[in-house]
C-alpha positions as MATLAB code, in Angstrom:
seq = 'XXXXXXXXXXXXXXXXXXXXXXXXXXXXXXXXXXXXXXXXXXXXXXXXXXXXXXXXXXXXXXXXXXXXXXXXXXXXXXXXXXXXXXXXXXXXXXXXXXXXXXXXXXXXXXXXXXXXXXXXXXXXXXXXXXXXXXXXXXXXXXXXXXXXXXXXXXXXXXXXXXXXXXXXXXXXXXXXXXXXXXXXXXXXXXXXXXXXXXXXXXXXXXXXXXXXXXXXXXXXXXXXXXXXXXXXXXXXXXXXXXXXXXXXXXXXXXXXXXXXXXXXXXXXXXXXXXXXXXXXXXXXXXXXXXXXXXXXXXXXXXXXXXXXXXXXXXXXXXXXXXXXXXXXXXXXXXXXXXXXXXXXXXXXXXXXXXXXXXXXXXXXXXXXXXXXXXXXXXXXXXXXXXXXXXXXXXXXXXXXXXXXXXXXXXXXXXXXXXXXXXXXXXXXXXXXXXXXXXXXXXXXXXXXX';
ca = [
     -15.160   46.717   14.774;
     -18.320   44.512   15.043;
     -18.177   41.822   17.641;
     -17.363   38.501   16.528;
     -20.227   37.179   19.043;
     -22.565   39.232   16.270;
     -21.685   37.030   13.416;
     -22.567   33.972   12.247;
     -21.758   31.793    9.032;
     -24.837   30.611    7.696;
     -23.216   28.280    5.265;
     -20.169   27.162    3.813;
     -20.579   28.268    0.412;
     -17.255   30.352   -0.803;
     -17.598   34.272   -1.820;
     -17.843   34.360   -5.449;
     -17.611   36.548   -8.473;
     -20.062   39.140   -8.286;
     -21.330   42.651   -9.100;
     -22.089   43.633   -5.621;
     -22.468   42.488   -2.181;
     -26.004   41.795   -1.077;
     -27.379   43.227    2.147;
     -30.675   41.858    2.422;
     -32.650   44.309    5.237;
     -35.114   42.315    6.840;
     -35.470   42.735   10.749;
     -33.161   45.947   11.389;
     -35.089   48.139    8.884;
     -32.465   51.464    9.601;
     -29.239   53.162    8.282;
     -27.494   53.730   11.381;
     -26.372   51.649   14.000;
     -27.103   48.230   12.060;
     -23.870   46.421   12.195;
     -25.477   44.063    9.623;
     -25.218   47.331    7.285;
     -21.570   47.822    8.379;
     -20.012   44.456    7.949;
     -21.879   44.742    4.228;
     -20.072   47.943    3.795;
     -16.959   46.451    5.202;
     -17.010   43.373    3.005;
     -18.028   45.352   -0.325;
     -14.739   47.540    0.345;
     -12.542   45.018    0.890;
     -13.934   43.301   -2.664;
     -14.010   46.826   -4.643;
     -17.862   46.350   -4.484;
     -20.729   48.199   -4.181;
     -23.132   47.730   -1.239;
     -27.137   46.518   -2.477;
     -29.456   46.815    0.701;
     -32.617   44.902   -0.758;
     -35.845   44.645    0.456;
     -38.577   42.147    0.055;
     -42.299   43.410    0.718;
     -44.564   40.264    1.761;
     -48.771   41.565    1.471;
     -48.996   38.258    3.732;
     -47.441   38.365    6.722;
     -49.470   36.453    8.879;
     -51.863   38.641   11.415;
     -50.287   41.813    9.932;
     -52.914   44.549    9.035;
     -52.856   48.104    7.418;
     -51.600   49.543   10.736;
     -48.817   47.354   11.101;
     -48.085   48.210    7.089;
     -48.046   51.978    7.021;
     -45.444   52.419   10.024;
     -43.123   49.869    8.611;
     -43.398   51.414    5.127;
     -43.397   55.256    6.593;
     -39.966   53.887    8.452;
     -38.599   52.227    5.158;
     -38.938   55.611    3.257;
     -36.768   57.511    5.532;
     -34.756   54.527    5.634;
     -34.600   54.985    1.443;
     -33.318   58.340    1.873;
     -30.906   57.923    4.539;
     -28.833   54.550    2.988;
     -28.953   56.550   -0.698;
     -27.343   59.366    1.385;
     -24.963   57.232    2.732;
     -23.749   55.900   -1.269;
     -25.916   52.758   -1.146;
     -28.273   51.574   -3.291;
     -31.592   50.504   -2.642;
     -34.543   47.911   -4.132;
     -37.631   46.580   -2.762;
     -39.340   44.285   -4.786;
     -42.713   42.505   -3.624;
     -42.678   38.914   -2.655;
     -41.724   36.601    0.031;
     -38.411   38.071    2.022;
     -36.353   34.756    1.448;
     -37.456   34.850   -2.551;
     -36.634   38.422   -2.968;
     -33.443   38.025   -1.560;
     -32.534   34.542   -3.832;
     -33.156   36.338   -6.552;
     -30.830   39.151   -5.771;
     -27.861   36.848   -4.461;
     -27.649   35.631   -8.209;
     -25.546   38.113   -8.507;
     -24.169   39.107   -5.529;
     -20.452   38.057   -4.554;
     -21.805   37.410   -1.232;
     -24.710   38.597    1.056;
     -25.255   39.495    4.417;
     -28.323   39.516    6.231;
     -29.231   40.441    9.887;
     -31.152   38.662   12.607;
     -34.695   37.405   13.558;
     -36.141   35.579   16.069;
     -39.295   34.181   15.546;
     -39.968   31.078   13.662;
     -40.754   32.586    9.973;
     -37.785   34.858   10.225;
     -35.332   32.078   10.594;
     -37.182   29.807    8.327;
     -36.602   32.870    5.660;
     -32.351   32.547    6.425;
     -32.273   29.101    6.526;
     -33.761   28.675    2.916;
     -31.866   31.569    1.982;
     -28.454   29.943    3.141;
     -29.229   26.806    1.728;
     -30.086   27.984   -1.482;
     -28.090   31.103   -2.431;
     -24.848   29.617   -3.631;
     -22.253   31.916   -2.128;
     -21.532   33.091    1.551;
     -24.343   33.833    3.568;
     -23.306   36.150    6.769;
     -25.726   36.988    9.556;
     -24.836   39.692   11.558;
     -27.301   40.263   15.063;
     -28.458   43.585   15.622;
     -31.184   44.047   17.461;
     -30.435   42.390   21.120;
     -27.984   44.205   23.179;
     -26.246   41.041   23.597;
     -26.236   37.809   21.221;
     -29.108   35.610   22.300;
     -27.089   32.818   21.650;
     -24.030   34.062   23.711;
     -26.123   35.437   26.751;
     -27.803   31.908   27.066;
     -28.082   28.717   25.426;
     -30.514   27.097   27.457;
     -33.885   28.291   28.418;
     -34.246   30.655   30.954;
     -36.834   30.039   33.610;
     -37.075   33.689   34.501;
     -35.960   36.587   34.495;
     -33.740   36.470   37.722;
     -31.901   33.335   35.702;
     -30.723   35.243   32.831;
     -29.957   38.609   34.638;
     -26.902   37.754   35.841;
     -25.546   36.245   32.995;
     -26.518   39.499   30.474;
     -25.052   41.562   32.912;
     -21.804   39.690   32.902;
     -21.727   41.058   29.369;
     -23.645   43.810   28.571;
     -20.797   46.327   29.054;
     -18.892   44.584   26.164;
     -21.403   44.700   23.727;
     -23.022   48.309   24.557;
     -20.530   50.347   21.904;
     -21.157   51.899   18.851;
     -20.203   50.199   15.589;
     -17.801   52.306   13.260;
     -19.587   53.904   10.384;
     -18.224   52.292    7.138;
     -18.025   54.468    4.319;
     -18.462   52.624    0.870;
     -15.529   53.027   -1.511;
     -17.519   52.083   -4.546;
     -20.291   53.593   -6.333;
     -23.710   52.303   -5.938;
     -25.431   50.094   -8.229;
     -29.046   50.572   -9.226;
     -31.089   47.736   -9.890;
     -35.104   47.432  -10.681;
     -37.411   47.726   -7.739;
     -41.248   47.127   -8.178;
     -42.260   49.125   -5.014;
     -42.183   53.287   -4.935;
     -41.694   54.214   -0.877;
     -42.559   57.852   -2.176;
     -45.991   57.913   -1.460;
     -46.918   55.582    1.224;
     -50.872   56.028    1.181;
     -50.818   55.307   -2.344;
     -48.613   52.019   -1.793;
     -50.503   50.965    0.990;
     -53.689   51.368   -0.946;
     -51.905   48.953   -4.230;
     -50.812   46.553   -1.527;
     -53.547   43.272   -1.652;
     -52.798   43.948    2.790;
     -55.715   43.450    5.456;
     -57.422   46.889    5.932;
     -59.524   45.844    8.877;
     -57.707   47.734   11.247;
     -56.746   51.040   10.305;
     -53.398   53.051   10.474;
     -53.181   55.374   13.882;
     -52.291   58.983   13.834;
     -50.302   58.689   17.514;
     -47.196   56.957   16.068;
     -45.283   57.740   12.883;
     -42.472   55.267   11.491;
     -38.951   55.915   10.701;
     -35.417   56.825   12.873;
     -36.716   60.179   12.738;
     -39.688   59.840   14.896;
     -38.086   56.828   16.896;
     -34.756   59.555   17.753;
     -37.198   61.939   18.485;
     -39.260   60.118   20.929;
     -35.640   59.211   22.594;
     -34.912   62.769   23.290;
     -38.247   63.371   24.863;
     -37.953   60.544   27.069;
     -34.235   60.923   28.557;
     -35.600   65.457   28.994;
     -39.020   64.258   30.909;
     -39.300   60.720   31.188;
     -36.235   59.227   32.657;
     -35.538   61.266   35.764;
     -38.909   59.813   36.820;
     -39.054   56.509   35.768;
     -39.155   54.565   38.672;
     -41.953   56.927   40.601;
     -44.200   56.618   37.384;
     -43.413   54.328   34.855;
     -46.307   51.964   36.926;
     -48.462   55.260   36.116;
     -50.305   55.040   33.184;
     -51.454   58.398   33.271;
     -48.528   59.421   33.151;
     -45.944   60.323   30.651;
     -43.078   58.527   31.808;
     -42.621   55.532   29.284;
     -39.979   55.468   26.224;
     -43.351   54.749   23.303;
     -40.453   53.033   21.690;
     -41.385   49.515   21.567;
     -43.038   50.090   18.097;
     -39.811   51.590   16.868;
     -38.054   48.331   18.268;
     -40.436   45.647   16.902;
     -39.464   46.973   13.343;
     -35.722   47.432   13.525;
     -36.028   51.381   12.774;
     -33.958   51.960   16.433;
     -31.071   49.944   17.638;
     -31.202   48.791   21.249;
     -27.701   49.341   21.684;
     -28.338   52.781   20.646;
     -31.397   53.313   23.069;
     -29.067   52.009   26.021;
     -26.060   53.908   25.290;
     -28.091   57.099   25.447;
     -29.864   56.419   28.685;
     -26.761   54.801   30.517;
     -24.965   58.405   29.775;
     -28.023   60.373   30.700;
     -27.928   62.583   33.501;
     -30.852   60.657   35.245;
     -30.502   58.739   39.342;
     -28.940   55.717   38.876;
     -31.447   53.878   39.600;
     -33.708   55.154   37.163;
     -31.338   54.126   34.195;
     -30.967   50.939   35.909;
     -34.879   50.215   35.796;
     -35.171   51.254   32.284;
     -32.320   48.953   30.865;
     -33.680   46.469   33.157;
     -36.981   46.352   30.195;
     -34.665   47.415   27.851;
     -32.409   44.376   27.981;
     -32.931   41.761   30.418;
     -37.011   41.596   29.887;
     -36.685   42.040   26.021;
     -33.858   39.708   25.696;
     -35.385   37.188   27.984;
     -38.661   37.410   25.155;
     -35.837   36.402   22.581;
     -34.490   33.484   24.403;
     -38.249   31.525   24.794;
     -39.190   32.044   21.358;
     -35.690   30.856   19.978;
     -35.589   28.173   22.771;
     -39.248   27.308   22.670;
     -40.912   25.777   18.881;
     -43.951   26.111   20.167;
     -44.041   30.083   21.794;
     -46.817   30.840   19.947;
     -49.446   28.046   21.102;
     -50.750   27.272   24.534;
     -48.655   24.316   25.326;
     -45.639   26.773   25.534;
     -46.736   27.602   29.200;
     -44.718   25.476   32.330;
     -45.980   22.837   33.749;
     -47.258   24.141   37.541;
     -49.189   26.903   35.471;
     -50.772   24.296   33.180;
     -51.899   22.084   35.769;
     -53.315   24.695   37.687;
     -55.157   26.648   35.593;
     -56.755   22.537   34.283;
     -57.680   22.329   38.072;
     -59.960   25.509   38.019;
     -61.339   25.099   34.644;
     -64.798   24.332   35.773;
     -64.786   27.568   38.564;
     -67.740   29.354   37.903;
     -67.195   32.853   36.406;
     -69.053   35.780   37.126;
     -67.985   37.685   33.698;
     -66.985   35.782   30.573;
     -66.357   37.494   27.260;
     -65.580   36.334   23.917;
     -63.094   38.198   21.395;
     -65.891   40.113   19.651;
     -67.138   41.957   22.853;
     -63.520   42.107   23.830;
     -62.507   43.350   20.473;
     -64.984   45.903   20.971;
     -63.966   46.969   24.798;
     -67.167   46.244   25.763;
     -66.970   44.836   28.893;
     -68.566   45.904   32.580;
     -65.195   46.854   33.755;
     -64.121   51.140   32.875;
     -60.553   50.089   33.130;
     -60.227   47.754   30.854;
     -62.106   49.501   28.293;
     -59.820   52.141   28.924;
     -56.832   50.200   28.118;
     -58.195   48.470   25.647;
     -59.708   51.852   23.734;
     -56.042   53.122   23.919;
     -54.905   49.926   21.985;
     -58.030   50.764   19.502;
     -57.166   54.367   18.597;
     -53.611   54.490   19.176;
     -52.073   50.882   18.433;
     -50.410   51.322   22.063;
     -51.134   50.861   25.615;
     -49.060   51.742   28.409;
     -47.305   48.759   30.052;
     -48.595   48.218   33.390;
     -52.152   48.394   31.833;
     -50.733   45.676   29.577;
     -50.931   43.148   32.406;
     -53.951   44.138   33.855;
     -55.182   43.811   30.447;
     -53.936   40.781   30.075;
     -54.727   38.993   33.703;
     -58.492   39.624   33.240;
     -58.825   38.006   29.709;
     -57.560   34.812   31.037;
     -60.499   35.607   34.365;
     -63.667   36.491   31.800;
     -62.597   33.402   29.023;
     -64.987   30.522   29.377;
     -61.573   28.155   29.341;
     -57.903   29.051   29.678;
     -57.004   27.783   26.149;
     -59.796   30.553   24.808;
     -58.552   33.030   26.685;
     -54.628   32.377   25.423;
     -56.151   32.328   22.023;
     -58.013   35.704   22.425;
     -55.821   37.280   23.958;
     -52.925   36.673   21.329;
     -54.930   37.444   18.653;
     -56.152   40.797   20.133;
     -52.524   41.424   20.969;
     -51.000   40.760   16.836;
     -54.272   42.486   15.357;
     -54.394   46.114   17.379;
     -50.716   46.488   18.638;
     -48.484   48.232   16.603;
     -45.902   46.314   18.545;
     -47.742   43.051   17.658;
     -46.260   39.445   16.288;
     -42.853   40.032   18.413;
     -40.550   38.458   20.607;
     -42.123   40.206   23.459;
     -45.606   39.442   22.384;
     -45.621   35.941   22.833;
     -43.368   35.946   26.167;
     -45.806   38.696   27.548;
     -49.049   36.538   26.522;
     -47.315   33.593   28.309;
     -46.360   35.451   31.349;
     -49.871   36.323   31.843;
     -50.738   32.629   32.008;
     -47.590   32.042   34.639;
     -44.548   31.752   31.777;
     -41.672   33.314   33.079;
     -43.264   33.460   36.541;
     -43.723   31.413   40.211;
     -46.703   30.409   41.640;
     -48.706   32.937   43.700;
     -51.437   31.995   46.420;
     -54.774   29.942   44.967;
     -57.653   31.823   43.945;
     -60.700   30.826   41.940;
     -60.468   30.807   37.762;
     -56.562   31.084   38.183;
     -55.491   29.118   40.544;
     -51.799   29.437   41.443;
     -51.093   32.257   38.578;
     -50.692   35.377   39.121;
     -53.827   37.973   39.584;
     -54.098   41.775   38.988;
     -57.311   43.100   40.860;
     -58.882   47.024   39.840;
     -58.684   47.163   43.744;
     -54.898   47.026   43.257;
     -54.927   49.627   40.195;
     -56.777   51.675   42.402;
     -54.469   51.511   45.421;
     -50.832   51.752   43.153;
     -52.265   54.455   40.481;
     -54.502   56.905   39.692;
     -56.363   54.796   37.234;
     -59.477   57.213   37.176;
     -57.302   59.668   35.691;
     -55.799   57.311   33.125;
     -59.973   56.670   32.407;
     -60.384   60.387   31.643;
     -57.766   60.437   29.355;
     -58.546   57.853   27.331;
     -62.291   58.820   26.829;
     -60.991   61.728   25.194;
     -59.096   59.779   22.399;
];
């Protein structure tokens, strides 16, 4: 049974006669373990219906690029195979999400769709729900727990919504029963062949001035994979070295996340069975849930996540109080863009997010910190720093994105002792990289990318 918490009615149009029920995939782009997927199976058996997943291709997502293109579409062809597998038909058809999925409702007896979090995705449901004509069901997916249900307020930090996900994480970490459909599928007319991705991706009208990367391949496949890897080597370590970012010790799954090809609850069932110290599963699920979940409270709490004025007050007024410190390094996003800087760390971390479309997570912050120290003004340096973040990431335009942007500017965070340039926000030093890792390794490793 899917939790009720999971579902919500986005209108209160009727079900109505139809030749299928609608799942529109959006946001939890997988077969398995997408209760969205299951309650559409659910409803099309209790109706003597068969199950449409549709998909609607957008060459315009804002700040998305060919690398952000070819791992979705690499995960939605194993994502083809798997729901035609399961009985379930399949259609993409190019155009904007909310206009594919309009004109599929037309004749759907209802539709269900699942969850998204950021501003476009729920501007996509909300036309959708208003403009579909039958019953519009969203079913949440990709949090461990509801957002909604875990908080309806926004947090201030992470130690405010902690307790209250772990008053209910154990309730909401089970598998959803695998529905079976009862009724054939139904074929309808796509305009988009998955089979061969390089020669979609080359048709699609998409931004090509980033490339795809060879380090990460999309689909369930690669995301399972990269699971099993972790929990045998990564896990039983995580606490010494997941600060180590020469190290293998990190999950590589947030790509796999950010497009919906791995459930979370699926991730955290697997590592809190794991035979791994307890403490070790507790740090991972830690990121897993509270720091990802805390991401998807201030961007559905916050209408303006995405711009500077998003940050809290103290951090605002202190970082307007050093604005005229004198810098002794100051980049703009072209050198940036090109990790051309004076510092070797840096360009380290920042060749890794070149090559691969990754960098390891405590070189994230570092990262971070010293594009808001070498940015003439803090408002550049938010601006450059999101914009390097959505362009090179794999991982980029989520949730996560925009909390982990802010948090480098003090969101999410207290005030620290004054410094020059940031004033009361937190700083990361190389003196400290040197003294908590071996960052000259981590240096070696990426000049050989």
């Amino acid at each position: 049974m899917i939790e009720p918490e999971r579902i919500a009615e986005l209108n209160r149009a009727p079900e109505v006669a139809g030749d299928y029920v609608l799942y529109w995939m959006q946001q939890s782009q997988r077969a398995e373990f997408n209760p969205a997927l299951e309650a559409a199976i659910a409803a099309g058996n209790r109706l003597g219906l068969p199950v449409l997943v549709g998909f609607g291709l957008t060459a315009d997502y804002p700040e998305a690029n060919a690398r952000h293109y070819a791992f979705m579409l690499e995960g939605l062809a194993e994502t083809e195979r798997a729901l035609r597998a399961r009985g379930l038909g399949f259609v993409v058809r190019l155009g904007r999400p909310d206009g594919v999925a309009l004109g599929l409702a037309q004749r759907a007896a209802l539709v269900v769709c699942d969850c998204g979090y950021l501003r476009r995705q729920r501007e996509w449901r909300a036309n959708l729900a208003a403009r579909a004509g039958r019953r519009v069901l969203q079913v949440e997916g990709d949090a461990v727990v509801p957002v909604g249900v875990a908080s309806a307020k926004p947090e201030i930090a992470a130690r405010t919504l902690r307790p209250k996900l772990m008053r209910l994480r154990d309730a909401f970490l089970r598998p959803h029963p695998r529905q079976e459909p009862a009724v054939a599928p139904v074929e309808i007319a796509g305009d988009v062949d998955l089979g061969d991705v390089p020669a979609l991706l080359a048709r699609l009208r998409v931004d090509r001035g980033v490339a795809p990367v060879a380090a990460f391949r999309g689909g369930d496949t690669e995301a399972r994979r990269r699971l099993r890897s972790f929990l045998a080597c990564g896990l039983q370590r995580y606490v010494a070295a997941r600060a180590q970012p020469g190290a293998a010790a990190v999950s590589t799954l947030s790509p796999y996340l950010h497009f919906g090809q791995i459930s979370p609850v699926e991730v955290a069932l697997a590592v809190r069975d794991a035979q791994a110290a307890g403490e070790d599963r507790a740090s991972f699920l830690e990121e897993l849930i509270v720091r990802r979940e805390l991401a998807f409270n201030f961007v559905a709490a916050a209408p303006n996540y995405d711009r500077y004025d998003c940050l809290p007050n103290w951090a605002s007024r202190t970082l307007a109080a050093h604005r005229r410190d004198p810098r002794e390094h100051c980049y703009d996003y072209d050198r940036l863009a090109r990790a051309e800087t004076h510092d070797p760390y840096w360009n380290a971390a920042m060749r890794e997010m070149l090559v691969t479309g990754y960098m390891h997570n405590y070189m994230r912050m570092y990262w971070g910190k010293k594009v808001l120290e070498w940015s003439a003004a803090p408002e550049e340096g938010y601006a450059n720093l999101l914009r390097l973040n959505n362009t090179f990431f794999i991982d980029g335009r989520d949730a996560n994105s925009y909390a982990n942007v802010g948090w480098v500017f003090g969101l999410h965070d207290r005030p620290w002792p004054e410094r020059p340039v940031l004033g009361k926000v937190r700083a990361m030093t190389a003196g400290g990289l040197r003294r908590k890792t071996d960052i000259d390794r981590y240096v070696r490793q990426m000049a050989l990318l």
